[in-house]
C-alpha positions as CSV (number, residue, x, y, z in Angstrom):
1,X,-11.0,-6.6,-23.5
2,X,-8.7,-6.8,-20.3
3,X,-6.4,-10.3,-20.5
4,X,-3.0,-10.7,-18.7
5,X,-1.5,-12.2,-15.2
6,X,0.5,-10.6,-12.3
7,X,3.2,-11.9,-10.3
8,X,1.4,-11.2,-7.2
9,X,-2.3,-11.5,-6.8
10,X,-4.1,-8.9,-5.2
11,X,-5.8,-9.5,-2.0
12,X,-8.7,-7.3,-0.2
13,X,-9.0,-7.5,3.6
14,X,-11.8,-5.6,4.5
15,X,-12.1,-4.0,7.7
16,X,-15.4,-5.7,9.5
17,X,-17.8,-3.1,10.7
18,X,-18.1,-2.2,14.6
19,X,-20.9,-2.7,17.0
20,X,-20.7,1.3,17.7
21,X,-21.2,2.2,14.2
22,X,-23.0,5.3,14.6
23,X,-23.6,8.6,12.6
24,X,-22.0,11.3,14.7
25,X,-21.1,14.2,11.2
26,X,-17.4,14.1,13.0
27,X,-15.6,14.4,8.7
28,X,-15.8,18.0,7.5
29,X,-15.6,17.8,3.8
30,X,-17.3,14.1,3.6
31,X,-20.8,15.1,2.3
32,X,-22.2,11.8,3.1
33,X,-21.5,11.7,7.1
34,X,-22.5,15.4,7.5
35,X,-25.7,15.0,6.0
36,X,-26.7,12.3,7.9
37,X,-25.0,13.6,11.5
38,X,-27.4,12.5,14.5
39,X,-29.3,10.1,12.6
40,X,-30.1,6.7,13.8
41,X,-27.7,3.9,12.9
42,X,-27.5,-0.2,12.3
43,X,-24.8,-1.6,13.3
44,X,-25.9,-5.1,12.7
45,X,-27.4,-4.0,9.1
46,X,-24.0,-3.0,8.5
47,X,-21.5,-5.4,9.3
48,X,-24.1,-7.8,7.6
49,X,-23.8,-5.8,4.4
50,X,-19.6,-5.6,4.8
51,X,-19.5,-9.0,5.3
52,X,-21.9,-10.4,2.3
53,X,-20.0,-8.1,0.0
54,X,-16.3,-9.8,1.0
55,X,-18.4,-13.2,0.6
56,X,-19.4,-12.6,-3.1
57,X,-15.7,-11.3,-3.9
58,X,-14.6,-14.4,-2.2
59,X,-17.2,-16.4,-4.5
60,X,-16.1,-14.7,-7.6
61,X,-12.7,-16.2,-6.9
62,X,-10.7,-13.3,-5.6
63,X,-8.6,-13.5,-2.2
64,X,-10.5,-11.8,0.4
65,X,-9.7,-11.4,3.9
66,X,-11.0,-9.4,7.1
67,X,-9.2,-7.6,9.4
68,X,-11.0,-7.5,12.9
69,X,-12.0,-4.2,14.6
70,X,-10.9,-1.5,16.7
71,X,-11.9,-1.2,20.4
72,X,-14.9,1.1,21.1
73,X,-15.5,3.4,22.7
74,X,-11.7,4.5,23.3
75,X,-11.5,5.5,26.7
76,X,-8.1,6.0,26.8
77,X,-9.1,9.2,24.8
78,X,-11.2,10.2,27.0
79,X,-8.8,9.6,29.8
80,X,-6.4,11.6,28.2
81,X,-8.4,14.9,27.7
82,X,-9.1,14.6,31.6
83,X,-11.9,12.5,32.7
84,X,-11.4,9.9,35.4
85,X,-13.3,7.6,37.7
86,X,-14.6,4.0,36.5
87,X,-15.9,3.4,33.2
88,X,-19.3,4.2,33.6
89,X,-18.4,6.7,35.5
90,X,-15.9,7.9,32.6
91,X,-18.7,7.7,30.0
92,X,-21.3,9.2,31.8
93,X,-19.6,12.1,32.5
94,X,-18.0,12.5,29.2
95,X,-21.8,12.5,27.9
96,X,-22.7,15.1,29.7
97,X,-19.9,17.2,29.4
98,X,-18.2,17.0,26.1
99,X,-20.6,14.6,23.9
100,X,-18.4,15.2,20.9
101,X,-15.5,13.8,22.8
102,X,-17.7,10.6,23.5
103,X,-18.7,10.8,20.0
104,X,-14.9,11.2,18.7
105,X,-13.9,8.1,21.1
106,X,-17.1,5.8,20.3
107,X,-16.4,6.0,16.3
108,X,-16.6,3.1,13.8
109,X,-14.3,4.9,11.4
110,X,-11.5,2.1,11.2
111,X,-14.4,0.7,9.3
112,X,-12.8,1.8,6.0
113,X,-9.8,-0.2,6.0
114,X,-8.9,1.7,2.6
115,X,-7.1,4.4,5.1
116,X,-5.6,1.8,7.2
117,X,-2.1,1.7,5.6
118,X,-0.3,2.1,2.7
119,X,1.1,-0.7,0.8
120,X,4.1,-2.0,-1.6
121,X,4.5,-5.6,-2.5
122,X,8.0,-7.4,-2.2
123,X,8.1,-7.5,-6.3
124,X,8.0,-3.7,-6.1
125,X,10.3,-3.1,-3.0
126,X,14.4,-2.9,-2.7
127,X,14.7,-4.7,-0.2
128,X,11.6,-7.6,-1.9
129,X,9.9,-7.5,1.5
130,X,6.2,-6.3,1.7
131,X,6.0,-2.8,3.3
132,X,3.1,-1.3,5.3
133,X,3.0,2.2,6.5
134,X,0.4,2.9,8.7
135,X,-1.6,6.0,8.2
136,X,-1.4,8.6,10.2
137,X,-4.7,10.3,9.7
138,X,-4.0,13.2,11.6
139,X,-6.4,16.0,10.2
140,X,-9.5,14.5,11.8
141,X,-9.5,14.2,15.7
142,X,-11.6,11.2,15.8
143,X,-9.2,9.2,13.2
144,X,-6.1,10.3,14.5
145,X,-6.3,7.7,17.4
146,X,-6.3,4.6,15.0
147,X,-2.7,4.5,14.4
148,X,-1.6,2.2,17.6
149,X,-4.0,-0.2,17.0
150,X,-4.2,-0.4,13.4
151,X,0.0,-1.3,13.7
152,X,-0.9,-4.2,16.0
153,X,-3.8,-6.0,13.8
154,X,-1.9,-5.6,10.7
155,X,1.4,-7.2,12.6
156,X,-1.0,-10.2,14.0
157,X,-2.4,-10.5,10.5
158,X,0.9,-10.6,8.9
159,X,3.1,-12.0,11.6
160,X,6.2,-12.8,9.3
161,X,8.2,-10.6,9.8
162,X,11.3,-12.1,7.3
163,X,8.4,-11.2,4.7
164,X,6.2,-8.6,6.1
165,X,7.2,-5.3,7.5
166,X,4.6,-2.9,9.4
167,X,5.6,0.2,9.9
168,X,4.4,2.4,12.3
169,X,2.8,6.2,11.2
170,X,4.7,8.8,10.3
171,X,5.3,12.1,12.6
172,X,6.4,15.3,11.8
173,X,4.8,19.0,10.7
174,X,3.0,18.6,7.6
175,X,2.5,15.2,7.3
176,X,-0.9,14.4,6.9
177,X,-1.2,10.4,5.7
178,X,-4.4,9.2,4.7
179,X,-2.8,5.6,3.3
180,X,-4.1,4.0,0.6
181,X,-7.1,6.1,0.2
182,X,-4.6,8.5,-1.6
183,X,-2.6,5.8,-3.1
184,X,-2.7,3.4,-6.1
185,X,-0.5,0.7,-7.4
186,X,-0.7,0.3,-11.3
187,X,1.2,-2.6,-13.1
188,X,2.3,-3.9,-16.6
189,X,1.5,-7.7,-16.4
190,X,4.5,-9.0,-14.4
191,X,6.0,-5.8,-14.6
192,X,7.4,-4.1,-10.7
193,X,4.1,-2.0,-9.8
194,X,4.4,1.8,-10.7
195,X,3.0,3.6,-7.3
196,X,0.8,6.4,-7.8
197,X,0.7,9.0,-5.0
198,X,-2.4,11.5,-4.6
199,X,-1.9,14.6,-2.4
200,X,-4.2,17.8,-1.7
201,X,-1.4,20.2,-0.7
202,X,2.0,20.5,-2.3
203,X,4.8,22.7,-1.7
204,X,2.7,26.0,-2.8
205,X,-0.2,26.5,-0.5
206,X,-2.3,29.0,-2.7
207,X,-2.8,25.6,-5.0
208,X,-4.8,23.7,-2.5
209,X,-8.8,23.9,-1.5
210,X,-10.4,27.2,-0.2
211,X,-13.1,25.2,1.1
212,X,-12.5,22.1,2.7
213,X,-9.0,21.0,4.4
214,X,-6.6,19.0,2.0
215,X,-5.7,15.9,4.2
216,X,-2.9,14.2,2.3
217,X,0.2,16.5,2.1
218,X,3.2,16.1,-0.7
219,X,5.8,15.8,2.0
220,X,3.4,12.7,3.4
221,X,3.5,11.1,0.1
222,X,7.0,11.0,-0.1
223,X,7.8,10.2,3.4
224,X,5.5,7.0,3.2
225,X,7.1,6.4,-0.6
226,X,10.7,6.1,1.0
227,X,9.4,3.8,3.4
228,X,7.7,1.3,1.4
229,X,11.6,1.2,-0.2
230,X,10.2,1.7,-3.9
231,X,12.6,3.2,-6.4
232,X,12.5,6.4,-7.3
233,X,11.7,5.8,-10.9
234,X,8.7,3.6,-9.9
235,X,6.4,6.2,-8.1
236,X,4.3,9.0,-9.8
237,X,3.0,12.4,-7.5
238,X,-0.2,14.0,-8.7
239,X,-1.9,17.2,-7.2
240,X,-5.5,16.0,-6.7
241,X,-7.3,19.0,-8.6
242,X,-8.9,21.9,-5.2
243,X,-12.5,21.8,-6.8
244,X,-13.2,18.4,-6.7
245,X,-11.5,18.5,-2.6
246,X,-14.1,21.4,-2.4
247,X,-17.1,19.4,-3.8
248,X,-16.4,16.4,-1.1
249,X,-13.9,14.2,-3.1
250,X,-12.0,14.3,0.7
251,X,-9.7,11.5,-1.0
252,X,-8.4,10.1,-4.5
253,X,-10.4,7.4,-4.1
254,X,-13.6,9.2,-4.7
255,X,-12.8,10.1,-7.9
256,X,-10.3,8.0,-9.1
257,X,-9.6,4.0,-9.2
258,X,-7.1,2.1,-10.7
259,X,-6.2,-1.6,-11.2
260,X,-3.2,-3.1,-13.8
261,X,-2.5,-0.8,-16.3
262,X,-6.2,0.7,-16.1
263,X,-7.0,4.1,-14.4
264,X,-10.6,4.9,-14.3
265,X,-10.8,8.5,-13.4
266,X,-12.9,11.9,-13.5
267,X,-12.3,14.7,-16.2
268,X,-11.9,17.3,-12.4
269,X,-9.5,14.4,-10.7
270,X,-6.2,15.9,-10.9
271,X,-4.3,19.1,-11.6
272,X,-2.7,19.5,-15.0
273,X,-4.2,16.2,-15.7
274,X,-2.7,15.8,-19.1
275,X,0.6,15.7,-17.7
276,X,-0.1,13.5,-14.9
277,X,-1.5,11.0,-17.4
278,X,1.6,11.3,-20.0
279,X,3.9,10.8,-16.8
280,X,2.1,7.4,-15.8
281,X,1.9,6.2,-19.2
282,X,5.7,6.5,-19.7
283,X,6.2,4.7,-16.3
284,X,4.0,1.8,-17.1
285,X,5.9,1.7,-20.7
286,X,3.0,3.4,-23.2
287,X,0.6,0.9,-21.7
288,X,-1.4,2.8,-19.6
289,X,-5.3,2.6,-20.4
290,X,-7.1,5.8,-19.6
291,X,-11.0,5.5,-18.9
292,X,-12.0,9.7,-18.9
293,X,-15.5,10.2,-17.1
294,X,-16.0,13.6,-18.4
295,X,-18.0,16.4,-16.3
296,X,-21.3,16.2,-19.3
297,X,-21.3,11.9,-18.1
298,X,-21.4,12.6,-14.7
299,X,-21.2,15.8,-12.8
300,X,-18.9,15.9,-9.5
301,X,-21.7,16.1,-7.5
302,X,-23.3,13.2,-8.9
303,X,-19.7,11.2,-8.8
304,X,-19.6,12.1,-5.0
305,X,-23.5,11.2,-4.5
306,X,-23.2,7.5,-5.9
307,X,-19.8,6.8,-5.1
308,X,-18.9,5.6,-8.6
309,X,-15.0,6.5,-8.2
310,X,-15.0,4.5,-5.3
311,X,-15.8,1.6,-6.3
312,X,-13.4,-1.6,-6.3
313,X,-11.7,-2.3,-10.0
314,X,-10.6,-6.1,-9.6
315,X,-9.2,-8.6,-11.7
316,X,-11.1,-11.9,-12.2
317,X,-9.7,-15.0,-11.9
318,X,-10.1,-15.3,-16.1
319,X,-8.2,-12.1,-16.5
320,X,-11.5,-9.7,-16.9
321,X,-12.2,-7.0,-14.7
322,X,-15.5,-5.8,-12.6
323,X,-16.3,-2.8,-11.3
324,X,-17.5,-3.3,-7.8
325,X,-20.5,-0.6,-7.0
326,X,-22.6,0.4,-4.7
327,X,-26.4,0.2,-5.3
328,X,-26.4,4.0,-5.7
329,X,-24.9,3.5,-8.5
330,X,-28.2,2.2,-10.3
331,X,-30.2,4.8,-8.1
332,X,-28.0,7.7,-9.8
333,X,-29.4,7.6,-13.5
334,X,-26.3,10.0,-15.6
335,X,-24.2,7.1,-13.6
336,X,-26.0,4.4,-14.5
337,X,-26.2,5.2,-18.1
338,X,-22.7,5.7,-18.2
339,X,-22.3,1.9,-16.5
340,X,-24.4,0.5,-19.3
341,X,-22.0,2.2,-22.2
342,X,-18.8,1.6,-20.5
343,X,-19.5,-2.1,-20.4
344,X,-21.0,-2.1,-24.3
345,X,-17.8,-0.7,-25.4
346,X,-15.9,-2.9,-27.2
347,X,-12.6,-0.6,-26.0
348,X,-13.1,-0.5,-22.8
349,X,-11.6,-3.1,-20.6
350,X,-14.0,-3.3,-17.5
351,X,-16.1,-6.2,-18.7
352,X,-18.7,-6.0,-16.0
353,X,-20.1,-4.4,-13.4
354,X,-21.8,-5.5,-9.9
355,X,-23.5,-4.5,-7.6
356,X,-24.0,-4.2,-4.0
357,X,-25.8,-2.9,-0.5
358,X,-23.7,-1.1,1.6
359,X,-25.7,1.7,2.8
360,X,-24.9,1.8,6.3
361,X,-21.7,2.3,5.1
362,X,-22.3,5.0,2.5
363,X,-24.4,6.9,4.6
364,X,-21.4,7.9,6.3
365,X,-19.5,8.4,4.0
366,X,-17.6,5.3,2.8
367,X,-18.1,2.9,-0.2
368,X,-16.6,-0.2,-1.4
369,X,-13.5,0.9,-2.3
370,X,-13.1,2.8,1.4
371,X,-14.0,-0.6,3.2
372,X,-10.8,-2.5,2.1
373,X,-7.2,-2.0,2.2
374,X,-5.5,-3.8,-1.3
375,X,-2.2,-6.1,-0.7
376,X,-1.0,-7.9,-3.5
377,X,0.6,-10.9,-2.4
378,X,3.3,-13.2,-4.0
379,X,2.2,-17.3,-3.1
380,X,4.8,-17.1,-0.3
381,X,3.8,-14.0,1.0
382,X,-0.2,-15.6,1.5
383,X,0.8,-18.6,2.9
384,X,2.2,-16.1,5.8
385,X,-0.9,-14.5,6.5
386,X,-2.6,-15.7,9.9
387,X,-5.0,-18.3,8.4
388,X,-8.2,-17.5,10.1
389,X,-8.3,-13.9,9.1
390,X,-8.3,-15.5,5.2
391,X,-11.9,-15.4,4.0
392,X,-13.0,-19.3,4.8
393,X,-17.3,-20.3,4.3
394,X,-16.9,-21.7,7.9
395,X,-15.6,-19.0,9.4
396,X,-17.8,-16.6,7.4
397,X,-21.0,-18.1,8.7
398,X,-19.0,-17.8,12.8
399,X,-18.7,-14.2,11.8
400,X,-22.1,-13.7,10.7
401,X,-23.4,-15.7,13.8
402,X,-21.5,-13.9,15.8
403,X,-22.6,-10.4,15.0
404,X,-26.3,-11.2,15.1
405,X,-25.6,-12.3,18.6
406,X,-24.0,-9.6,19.9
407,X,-24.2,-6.2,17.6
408,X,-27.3,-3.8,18.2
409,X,-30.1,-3.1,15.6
410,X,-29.7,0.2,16.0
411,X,-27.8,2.9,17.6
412,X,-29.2,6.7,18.9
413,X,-26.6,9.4,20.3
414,X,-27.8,8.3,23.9
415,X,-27.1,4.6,23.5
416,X,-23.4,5.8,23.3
417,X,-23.0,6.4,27.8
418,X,-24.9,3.1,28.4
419,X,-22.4,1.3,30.4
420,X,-24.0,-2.1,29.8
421,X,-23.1,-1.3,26.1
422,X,-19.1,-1.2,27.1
423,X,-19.5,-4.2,28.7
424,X,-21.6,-6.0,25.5
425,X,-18.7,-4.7,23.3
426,X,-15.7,-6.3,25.0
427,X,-17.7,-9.5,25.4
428,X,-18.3,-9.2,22.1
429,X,-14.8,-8.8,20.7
430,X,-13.4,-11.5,23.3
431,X,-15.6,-13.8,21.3
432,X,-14.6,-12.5,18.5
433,X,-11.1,-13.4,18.9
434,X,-11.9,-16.8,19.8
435,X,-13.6,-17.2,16.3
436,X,-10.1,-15.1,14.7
437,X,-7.7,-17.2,17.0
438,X,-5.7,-13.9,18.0
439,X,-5.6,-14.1,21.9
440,X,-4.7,-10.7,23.8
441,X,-5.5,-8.3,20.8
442,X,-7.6,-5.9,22.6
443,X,-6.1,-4.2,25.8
444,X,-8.8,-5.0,28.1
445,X,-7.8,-8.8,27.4
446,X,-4.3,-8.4,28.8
């Protein structure tokens, strides 16, 4: 069974739900939040869930943290494509007019924190700084505003600058950067990390999805690779295989997960598979473990209906791992069964399984995996870290306080132009930052 120590311990700062989390279908190729488009929301229900699910990681010893969220609904967006007046002037117009730029500007998808940035720790980097690349996310309208405000939580978060750099997105033609969701760091014990980049498009065109748009480009992969400053001989490319993009596996980490030297992946993951494996054995020295879910376990569709690949493969603090699942998981039986045998196999080194509630957040379209971005951190490098945004029991009860103060049970299409909503929002966040100590994060604040 799984045994061994890193240099730097991985932490997870999840991304804490937002009081507009709504179901607005605004992913093509995410089979979750089309299905439920124009369905009625909880935004309370889930940030409750997000947040009980970084308090049992915290429990089970691992270092968890939350990164707070983005301003909603964006009205600089709406701004932008033309509308003017006051606020509720702004929103009420925009409802009328172009709902799906209200939707666009009012959605919760910073939620997954899994596509907030890319990350290399110091061990791995030239320069031994941690690096941060913020992703771009430029093939979906309604993500590609993140950038500018992801850059400045993650540089209040990890304000160090001598240890931390963020960077900001990349530009360019072609370079579509959906950060860590398409990324994997895999490490040998104390070994530098070998960095494993996923991408749906490569150089040849004809190789990538007929169906579905492939939103993580080679030339992306690369560009963010050089800018985390990790050697050449430590990162791995891998063509994500066009059916599985097609069947709704929108990123890697719907169909694959990794943690140490362990890659837990489907039999339809990548193309010419065989040689991607052989190439990320040889980096990680012949110790690579391979876990193959073959298409007869667990079909694609079922892999992309319970979410199994994206679930969160951590090390415990005794050196065993757990596989961190959503409930439906258990609700899927071929996924389910396979659970049960991976865990009673005495060569397999995921040692247990749990399992958790995050429907609100699956039903559009993101589980556990999606709602945290991974940053191994040396000692020095978490002492850094602003302290209140460091999982804490006090502060976890503040937070869950503060959202059933101020978030809304539910959430309809309408609710989205009430201008007493806005205002409920900021108030909400200016508490909010009281309870994070980061004065001035949100624009309407300064």
């Amino acid at each position: 069974m799984s045994s061994g120590t890193h240099s730097v311990q991985e932490a997870n700062f999840d991304s804490i739900v937002g009081p507009t989390h709504n179901y607005a279908g605004l992913s093509p190729g995410n089979v979750a939040s089309s299905s439920n488009q124009g369905e009625v929301s909880r935004p309370r229900e889930a940030a409750l869930q997000g947040l009980a699910k970084m308090r049992s990681l915290a429990e089970m010893g691992l270092v968890q943290g939350w990164l707070p969220p983005h301003e909603r609904p964006d009205l600089e967006l709406l701004r932008a494509e033309g509308f003017s007046g006051d606020d509720s002037t702004l929103l009420a117009t925009a409802a009328e007019e172009a709902p799906h730029l209200l939707a666009r500007a009012s959605s919760s998808s910073f939620m997954w924190a899994a596509n907030a940035a890319t990350v290399a720790p110091g061990t791995d980097t030239e320069d031994h700084r941690l690096h941060m690349v913020v992703a771009n996310l430029q093939t979906m309208p309604h993500r590609r505003i993140e950038a500018p405000s992801t850059q400045g939580i993650l540089r209040r978060v990890f304000p160090d600058e001598s240890r931390v750099q963020v960077h900001a997105a990349i530009r360019g033609d072609g370079l579509t950067d959906e950060g860590a969701a398409n990324h994997t760091r895999l490490a040998n014990r104390d070994d530098a990390g070998i960095h494993f980049f996923v991408y749906g498009i490569g150089d040849d065109p004809t190789t990538g999805p007929k169906k579905f748009v492939a939103r993580q480009t080679l030339a992306a992969s690369r560009a963010v690779a050089d800018l985390l400053r990790v050697p050449e001989s430590h990162r791995v490319f891998a063509q994500q295989n066009p059916v599985a993009i097609d069947a709704g596996v929108f990123h890697n980490d719907v169909i694959a997960v990794g943690n140490q030297n362990v890659l837990l992946f489907h039999e339809h993951a990548f193309l010419n598979q065989d040689s991607v494996l052989g190439r990320l054995d040889r980096a990680l020295d012949g110790s690579l473990i391979p876990v193959r879910i073959t298409a007869a376990d667990v079909s694609l569709e079922e892999a992309v209906g319970s979410y199994l690949f994206n679930s969160q493969l951590v090390t415990l603090p005794d050196g065993t791992m757990a596989l961190i699942c959503p409930s439906e998981c258990r609700e899927t039986p071929a996924v389910s069964d396979l659970l049960d045998r991976l865990v009673a196999r005495e060569d397999n080194p995921i040692d247990q399984v749990r399992v958790f509630d995050l429907r609100q957040s699956m039903r559009n379209g993101g589980g556990p995996a999606c709602l945290r971005l991974r940053v191994p951190l040396d000692e020095k490098d978490l002492q850094s870290v602003h302290p209140p945004c460091l999982y804490s029991r006090d502060r976890y009860d503040r937070l869950v306080a503060w959202v059933e103060a101020w978030y809304p049970e539910e959430i309809r299409d309408s609710d989205l132009a009430d201008p007493t909503r806005l205002v409920s929002v900021r108030d909400a966040l200016d508490a909010l930052t009281k309870i994070l100590e980061l004065p001035g994060l949100y624009a309407f604040q300064r």
